[in-house]
C-alpha positions as CSV (number, residue, x, y, z in Angstrom):
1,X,8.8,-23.0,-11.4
2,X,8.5,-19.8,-13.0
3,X,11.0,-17.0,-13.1
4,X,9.5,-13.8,-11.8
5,X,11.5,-10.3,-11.9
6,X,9.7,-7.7,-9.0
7,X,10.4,-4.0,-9.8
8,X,11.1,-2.2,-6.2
9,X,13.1,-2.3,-3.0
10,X,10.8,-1.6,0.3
11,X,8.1,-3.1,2.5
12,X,5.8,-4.3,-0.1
13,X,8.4,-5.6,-2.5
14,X,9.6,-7.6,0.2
15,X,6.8,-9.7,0.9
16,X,5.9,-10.4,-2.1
17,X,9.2,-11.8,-3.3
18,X,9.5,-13.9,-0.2
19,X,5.7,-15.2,-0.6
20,X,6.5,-16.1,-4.3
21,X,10.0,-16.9,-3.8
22,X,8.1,-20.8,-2.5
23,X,7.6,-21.5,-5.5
24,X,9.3,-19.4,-8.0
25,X,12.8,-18.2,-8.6
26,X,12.6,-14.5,-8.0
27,X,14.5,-11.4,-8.9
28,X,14.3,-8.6,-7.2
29,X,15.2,-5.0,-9.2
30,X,17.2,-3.3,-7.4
31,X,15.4,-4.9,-3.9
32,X,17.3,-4.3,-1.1
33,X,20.1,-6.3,0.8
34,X,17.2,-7.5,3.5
35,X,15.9,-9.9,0.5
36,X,19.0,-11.1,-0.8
37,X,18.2,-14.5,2.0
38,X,15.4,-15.9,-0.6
39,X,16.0,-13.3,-3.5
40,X,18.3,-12.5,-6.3
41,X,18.9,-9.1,-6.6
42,X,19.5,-7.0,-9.5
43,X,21.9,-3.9,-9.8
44,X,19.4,-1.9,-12.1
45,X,17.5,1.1,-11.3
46,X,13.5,0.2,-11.3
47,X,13.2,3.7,-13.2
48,X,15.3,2.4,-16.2
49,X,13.3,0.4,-18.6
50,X,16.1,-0.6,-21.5
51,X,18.3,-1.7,-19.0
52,X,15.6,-3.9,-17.3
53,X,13.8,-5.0,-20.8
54,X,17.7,-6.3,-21.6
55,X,17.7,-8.0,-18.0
56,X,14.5,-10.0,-18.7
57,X,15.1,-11.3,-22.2
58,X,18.9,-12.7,-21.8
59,X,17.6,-14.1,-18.0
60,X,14.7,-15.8,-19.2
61,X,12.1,-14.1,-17.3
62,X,8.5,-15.5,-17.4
63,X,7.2,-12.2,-15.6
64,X,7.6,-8.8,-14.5
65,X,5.8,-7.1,-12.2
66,X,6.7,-3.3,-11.5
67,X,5.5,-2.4,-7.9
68,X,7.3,1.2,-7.2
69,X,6.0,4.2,-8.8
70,X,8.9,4.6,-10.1
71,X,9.1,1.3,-12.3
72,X,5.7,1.6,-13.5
73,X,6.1,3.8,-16.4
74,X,5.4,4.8,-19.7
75,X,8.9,3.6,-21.3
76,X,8.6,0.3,-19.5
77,X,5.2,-0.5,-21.1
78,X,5.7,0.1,-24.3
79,X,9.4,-1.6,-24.3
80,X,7.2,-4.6,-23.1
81,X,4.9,-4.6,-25.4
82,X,7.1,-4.0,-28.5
83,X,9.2,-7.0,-27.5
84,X,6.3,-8.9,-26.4
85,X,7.4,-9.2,-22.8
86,X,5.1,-10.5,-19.9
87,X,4.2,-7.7,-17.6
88,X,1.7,-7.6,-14.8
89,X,0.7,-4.1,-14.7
90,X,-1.6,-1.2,-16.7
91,X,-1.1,-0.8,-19.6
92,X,-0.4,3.2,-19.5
93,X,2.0,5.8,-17.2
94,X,-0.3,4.5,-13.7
95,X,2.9,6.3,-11.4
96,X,1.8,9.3,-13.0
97,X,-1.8,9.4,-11.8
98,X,-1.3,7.6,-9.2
99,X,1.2,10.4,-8.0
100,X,-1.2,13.0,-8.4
101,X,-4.2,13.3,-5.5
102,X,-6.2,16.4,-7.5
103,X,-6.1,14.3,-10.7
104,X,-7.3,10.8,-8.7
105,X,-9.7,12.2,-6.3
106,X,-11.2,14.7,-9.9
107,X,-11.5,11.0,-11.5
108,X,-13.4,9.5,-8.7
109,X,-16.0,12.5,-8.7
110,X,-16.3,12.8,-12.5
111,X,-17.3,8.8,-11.9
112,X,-19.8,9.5,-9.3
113,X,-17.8,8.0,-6.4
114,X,-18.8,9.3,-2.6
115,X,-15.6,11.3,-2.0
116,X,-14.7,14.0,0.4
117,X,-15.7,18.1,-0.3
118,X,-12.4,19.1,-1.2
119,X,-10.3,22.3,-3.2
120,X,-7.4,22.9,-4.6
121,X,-5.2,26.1,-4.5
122,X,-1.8,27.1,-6.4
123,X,-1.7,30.7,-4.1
124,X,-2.1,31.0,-0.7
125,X,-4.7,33.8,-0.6
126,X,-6.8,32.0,-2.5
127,X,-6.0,29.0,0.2
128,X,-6.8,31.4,3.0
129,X,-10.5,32.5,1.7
130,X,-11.3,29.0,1.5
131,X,-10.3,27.9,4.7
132,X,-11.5,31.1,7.2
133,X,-15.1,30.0,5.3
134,X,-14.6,26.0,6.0
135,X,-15.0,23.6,8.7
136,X,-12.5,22.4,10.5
137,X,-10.9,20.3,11.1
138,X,-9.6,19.9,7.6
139,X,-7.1,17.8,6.1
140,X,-4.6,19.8,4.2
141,X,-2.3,17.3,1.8
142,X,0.7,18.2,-0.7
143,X,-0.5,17.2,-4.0
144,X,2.3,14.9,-5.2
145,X,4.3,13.9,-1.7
146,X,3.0,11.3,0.9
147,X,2.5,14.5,3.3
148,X,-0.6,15.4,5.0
149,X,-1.7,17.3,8.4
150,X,-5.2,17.6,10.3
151,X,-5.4,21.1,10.9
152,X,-8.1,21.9,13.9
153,X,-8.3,25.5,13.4
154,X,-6.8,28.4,11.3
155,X,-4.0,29.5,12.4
156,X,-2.6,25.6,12.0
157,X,-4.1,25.2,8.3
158,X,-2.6,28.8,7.5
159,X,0.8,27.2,8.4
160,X,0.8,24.3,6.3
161,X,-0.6,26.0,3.3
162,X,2.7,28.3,3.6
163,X,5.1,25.5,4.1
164,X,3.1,23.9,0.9
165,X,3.6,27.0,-1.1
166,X,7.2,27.9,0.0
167,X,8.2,24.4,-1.5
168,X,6.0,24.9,-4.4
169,X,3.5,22.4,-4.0
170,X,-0.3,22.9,-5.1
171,X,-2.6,22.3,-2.2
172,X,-4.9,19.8,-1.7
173,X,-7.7,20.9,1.0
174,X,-10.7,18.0,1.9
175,X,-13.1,18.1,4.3
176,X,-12.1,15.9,7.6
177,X,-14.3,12.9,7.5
178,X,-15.0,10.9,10.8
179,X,-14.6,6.9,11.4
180,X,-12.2,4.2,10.3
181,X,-9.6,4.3,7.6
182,X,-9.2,1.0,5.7
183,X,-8.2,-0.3,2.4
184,X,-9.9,-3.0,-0.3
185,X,-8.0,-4.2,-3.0
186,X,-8.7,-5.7,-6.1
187,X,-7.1,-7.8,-8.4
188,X,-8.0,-6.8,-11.9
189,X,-7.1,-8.0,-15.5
190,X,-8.2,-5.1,-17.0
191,X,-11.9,-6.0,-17.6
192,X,-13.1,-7.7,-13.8
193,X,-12.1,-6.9,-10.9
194,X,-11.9,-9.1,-7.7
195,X,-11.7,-7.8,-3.9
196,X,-8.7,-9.6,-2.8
197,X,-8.7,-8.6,1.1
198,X,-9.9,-5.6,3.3
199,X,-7.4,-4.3,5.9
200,X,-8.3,-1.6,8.9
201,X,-5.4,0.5,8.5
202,X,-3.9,2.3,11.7
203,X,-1.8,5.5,10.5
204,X,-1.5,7.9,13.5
205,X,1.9,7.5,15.3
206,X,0.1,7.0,18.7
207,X,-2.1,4.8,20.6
208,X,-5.8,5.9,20.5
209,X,-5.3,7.4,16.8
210,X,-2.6,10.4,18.9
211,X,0.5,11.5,17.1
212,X,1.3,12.6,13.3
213,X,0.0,10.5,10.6
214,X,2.1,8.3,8.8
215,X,1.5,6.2,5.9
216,X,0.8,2.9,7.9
217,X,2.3,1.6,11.4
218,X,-0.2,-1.4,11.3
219,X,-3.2,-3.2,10.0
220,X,-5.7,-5.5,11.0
221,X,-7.6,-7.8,8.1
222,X,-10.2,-8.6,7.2
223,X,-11.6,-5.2,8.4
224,X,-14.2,-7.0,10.5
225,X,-16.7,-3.9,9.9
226,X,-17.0,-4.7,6.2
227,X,-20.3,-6.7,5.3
228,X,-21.1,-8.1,1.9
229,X,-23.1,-5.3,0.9
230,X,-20.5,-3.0,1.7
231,X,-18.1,-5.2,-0.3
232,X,-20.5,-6.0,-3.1
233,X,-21.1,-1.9,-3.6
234,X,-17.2,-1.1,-3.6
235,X,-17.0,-4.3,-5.9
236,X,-19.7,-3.5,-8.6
237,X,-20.2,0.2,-8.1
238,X,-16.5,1.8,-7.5
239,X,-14.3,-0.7,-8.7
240,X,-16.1,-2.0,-11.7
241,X,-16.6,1.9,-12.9
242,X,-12.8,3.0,-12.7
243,X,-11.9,-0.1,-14.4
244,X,-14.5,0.4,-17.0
245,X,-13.2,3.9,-17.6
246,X,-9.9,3.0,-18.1
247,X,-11.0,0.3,-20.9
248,X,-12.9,2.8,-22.3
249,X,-10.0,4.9,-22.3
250,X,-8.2,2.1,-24.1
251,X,-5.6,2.1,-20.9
252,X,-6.8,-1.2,-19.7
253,X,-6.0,-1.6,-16.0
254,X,-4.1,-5.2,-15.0
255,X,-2.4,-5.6,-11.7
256,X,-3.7,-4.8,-8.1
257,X,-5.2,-1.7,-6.7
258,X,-6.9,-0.5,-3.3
259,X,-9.8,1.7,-2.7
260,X,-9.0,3.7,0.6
261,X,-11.8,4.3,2.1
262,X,-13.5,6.1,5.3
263,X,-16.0,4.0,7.1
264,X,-18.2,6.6,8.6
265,X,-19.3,6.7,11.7
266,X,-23.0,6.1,10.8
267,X,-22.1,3.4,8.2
268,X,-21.3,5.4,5.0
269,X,-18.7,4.4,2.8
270,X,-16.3,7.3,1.6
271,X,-13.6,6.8,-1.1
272,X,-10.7,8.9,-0.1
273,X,-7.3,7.5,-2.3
274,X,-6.5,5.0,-5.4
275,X,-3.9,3.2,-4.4
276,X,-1.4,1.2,-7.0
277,X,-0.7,-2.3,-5.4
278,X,-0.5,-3.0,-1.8
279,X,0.9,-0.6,0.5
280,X,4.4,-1.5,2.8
281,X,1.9,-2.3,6.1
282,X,-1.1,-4.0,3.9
283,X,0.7,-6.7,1.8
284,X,1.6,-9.1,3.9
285,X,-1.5,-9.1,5.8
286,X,-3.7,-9.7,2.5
287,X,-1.2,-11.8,0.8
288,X,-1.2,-14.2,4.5
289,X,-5.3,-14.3,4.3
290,X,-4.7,-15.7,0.4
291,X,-6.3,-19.7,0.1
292,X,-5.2,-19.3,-3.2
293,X,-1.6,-18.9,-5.1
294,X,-1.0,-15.1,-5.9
295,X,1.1,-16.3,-8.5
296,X,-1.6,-18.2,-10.1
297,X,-4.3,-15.2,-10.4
298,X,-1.4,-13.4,-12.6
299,X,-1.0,-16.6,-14.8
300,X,-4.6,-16.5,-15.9
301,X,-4.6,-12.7,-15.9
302,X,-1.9,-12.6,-17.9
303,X,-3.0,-16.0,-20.3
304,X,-6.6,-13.9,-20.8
305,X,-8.9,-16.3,-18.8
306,X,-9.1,-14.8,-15.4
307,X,-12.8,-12.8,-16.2
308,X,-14.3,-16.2,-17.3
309,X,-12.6,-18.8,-14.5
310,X,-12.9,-16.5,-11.1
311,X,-16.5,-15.2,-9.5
312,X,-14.2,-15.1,-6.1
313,X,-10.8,-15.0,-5.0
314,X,-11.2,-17.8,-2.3
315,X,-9.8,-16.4,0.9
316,X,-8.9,-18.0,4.6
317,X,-11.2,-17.8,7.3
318,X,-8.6,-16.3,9.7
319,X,-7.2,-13.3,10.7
320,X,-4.4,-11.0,10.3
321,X,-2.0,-8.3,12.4
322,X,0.7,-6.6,11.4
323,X,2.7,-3.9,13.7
324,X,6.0,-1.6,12.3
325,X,8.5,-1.6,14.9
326,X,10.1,1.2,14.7
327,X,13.6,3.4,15.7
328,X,14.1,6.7,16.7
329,X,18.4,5.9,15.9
330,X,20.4,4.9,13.1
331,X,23.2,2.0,13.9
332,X,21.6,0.3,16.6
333,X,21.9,-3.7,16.3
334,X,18.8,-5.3,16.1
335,X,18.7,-8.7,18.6
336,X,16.1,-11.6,18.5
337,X,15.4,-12.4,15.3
338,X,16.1,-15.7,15.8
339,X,13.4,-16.3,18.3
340,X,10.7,-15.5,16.5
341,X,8.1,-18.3,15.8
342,X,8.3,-20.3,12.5
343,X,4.7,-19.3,12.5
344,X,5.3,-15.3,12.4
345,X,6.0,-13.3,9.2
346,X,8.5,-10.9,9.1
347,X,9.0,-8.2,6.9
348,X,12.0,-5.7,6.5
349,X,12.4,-2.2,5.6
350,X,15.5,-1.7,3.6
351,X,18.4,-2.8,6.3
352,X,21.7,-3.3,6.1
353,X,24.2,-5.8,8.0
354,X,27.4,-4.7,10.4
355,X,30.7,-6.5,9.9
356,X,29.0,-8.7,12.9
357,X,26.0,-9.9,10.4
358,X,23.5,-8.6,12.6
359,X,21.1,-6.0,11.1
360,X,21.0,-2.4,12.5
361,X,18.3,-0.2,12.4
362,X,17.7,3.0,10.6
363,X,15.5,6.0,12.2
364,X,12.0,5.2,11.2
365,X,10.5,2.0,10.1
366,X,12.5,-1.4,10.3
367,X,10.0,-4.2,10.6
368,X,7.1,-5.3,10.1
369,X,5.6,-8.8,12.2
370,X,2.5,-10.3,10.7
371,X,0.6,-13.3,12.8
372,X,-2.5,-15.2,12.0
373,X,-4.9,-16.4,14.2
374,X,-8.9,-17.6,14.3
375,X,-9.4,-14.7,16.3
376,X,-8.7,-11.2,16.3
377,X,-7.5,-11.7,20.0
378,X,-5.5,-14.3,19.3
379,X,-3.6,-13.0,16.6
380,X,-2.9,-9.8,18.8
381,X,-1.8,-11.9,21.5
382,X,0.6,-13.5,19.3
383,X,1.7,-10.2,18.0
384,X,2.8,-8.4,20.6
385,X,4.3,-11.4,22.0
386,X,6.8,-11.8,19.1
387,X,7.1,-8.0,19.4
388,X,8.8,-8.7,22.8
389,X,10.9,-10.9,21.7
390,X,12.9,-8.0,19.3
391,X,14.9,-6.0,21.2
392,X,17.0,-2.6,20.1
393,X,17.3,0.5,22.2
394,X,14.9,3.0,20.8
395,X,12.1,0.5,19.8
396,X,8.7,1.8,19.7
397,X,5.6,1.3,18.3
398,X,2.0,1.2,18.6
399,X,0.1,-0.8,21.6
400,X,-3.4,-1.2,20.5
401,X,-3.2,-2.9,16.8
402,X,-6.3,-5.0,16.7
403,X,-8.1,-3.6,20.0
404,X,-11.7,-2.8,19.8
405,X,-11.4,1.3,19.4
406,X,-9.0,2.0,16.7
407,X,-9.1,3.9,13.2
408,X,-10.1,7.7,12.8
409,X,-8.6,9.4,9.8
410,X,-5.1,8.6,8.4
411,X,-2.9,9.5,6.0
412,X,-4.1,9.3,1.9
C-alpha cells in the first residue's frame, strides 16, 4: 500500500482519490470536505510548493500527483527534482500552456495538427474587420478563462468581443466546426503515449445540444463513433508528435492528457483543445472503463519501464454514463444519497455539511452519477434511474446523456 498525495479539490480530484483510495492511503491537498469519507485532507494550498515539498518528505509520501492548474507549476517541479521526490506530472510550467488557448492551438498548427481557422485580436477594431468578413457562426473564446460563446451573426460576436476587451482579455476567434465534441486521453511517460479512453462529451446546458455551453454536464465512453483508425491516427500522428516535441524540447511530458476533438459530420477528425488530465465530467467515466490499476501505469511510468512493458492499456468491454445534477440555489439539503445502488459512482463537487450532516447544495454543479453497463441503453437506464432517486428542490439536469442524437460543439 502506497502513500499517494493528489494536488486539487474538485470533480476530478475526487474520483481519483476515491478510485485509489482501494488500495492506497491517500492525501488529498487541500481536497475538499466531500472526500474527507475515504481521504485525508491536507490544509496546504496546491499553489504552494515549499509547504507541500515539506508535507511529502516528513509524511512519507511515495507519490505526488498535481492535478489543478494551479499545483502544476514551475516551483513544484524543480523542488521535486532537487529533493528527488516522486512526481507524476511534466516536467516543466504545463498550467502555464495549458492556460493559454492562442499558445496551444499555435502549437498544434506549427505540428501540423487538423485544427480549426482561427485569429486572435488584442483591439476590437481589429476583431470587428475580421468578423464582418467571416462565417458565422463563430466561436468566440477568452484566451485564459473557461469562457466561450457561439455567436450566429454580428451583432452577437460584436458583443462578446467588447465584454472580452472591457475585462482585458485577448480574443480568441475560430471557425464553428460541425459534429460531435469528445475527448481521448493518453497516458504518457514522456516518451509513449497510450490512449486510455474516449468519452462523447455533452457541454450545452440543454437537451438537444440548446442552452449556454458549459465545460461538461455529461459524458458517454467509449465514444462509440471512434474506430481504430481513428484511434490509431490520434495515437501515432497527434499524440506521438506533441509528445515528441516536448522531448525535443527537453520538457518531457509524464502524466495524462486529452485531445478534444470535433468529429465532423463527414468523418474528419478536428483537434480543438489540449487538455491536462481528465476533466471534472470525464474522469470517472474513463477511470470506471479501466481493466487495469491506474495506480500501476504510474509505478512503471515513474520506475522508467512503462514504453518497453505496455503496447495497450487493457480496457473493459462496457460502457460508461455520467450526468451533473445540478442546482439553481445555494443551502438546499440534498436527500437520497443513501439509496443509490452499491453499483453506481458518485462523485461530488466541493459540498459542505449542515449541522444535520446532510450535504446542501451550491448554485451550479453538485454531483456527478456514473453507471456501467454492456450497453449503452442499459447504462442510461440505470442512470437516470439513480438520478430519480436524488431529490433537492431546484435539481436539474440534462435528459438525453447517452441517446442516439447528441454532441454538436462544446466548450474548449
Amino acid at each position: 500500500m502506497k502513500k499517494v498525495l493528489i494536488l486539487g479539490s474538485s470533480a476530478q480530484e475526487y474520483s481519483l482519490a476515491k478510485y485509489l483510495s482501494k488500495n492506497n492511503t491517500v492525501y488529498v491537498c487541500p481536497g475538499n470536505p466531500s472526500m474527507s469519507d475515504f481521504a485525508v485532507l491536507v490544509d496546504i494550498p496546491d499553489y504552494n510548493p515549499a509547504a507541500i515539498a515539506e508535507f511529502v518528505i516528513s509524511n512519507e509520501i511515495s507519490v505526488t500527483i498535481p492535478v489543478s492548474h494551479k499545483a502544476v507549476t514551475a516551483e513544484l517541479v524543480s523542488i521535486f527534482t532537487e529533493k528527488k521526490l516522486q512526481m507524476f506530472a511534466p516536467a516543466f510550467d504545463a498550467a502555464s500552456l495549458f492556460g493559454d488557448k492562442l499558445a496551444l492551438i499555435k502549437l498544434l498548427y506549427k505540428l501540423r495538427i487538423p485544427v480549426p481557422r482561427f485569429a486572435s485580436f488584442d483591439k476590437a477594431s481589429m476583431a470587428y474587420d475580421y468578423i464582418k468578413n467571416a462565417k458565422k457562426p463563430l466561436l468566440i473564446k477568452s484566451n485564459m478563462h473557461e469562457y466561450a460563446t457561439v455567436c450566429v451573426n454580428d451583432k452577437i460576436a460584436k458583443t462578446t468581443v467588447d465584454d472580452l476587451i472591457f475585462n482585458d482579455e485577448t480574443v480568441l476567434i475560430e471557425e464553428f466546426v460541425y459534429g460531435k465534441t469528445f475527448t481521448i486521453y493518453f497516458l504518457s511517460d514522456g516518451y509513449k503515449a497510450l490512449p486510455l479512453g474516449t468519452a462523447l462529451n455533452y457541454n450545452y446546458s440543454l437537451e438537444g445540444d440548446g442552452g449556454v455551453l458549459t465545460n461538461g454536464i455529461g459524458a458517454c465512453s467509449p465514444f462509440y463513433k471512434l474506430t481504430d483508425a481513428h484511434i490509431d491516427f490520434l495515437t501515432t500522428t497527434v499524440a506521438s508528435s506533441i509528445i515528441e516535441y516536448f522531448e525535443q524540447q527537453e520538457k518531457p511530458f509524464m502524466g495524462v492528457f486529452g485531445l478534444e476533438c470535433i468529429f465532423t459530420d463527414d468523418e474528419q477528425l478536428i483537434v480543438t483543445n489540449l487538455k491536462y488530465f481528465f476533466s471534472d465530467v470525464d474522469a470517472q467515466g474513463i477511470l470506471a472503463l479501466l481493466d487495469i490499476d491506474f495506480m500501476k501505469l504510474v509505478d512503471d511510468c515513474l520506475m522508467g519501464v512503462f514504453a518497453d512493458i505496455y503496447e495497450y492499456i487493457p480496457k473493459k468491454d462496457c460502457n460508461a454514463l455520467s450526468l451533473v445534477l445540478s442546482s439553481k440555489k445555494d443551502g438546499e439539503p440534498i436527500n437520497g444519497l443513501a439509496n443509490l445502488d452499491e453499483n453506481t459512482y458518485l462523485t461530488l463537487f466541493p459540498l459542505k455539511k449542515n449541522k444535520y450532516l446532510e450535504y446542501e447544495t451550491v448554485k451550479g454543479k453538485n454531483l456527478l452519477l456514473t453507471t456501467t453497463a454492456g450497453t449503452i441503453s442499459r447504462a442510461r437506464s440505470l442512470l437516470y434511474n439513480e438520478a430519480e432517486e436524488i431529490s433537492f428542490d431546484s435539481k436539474f439536469y440534462r435528459k438525453d446523456i447517452g441517446a442516439i442524437l447528441s454532441g454538436n460543439r462544446g466548450l474548449v
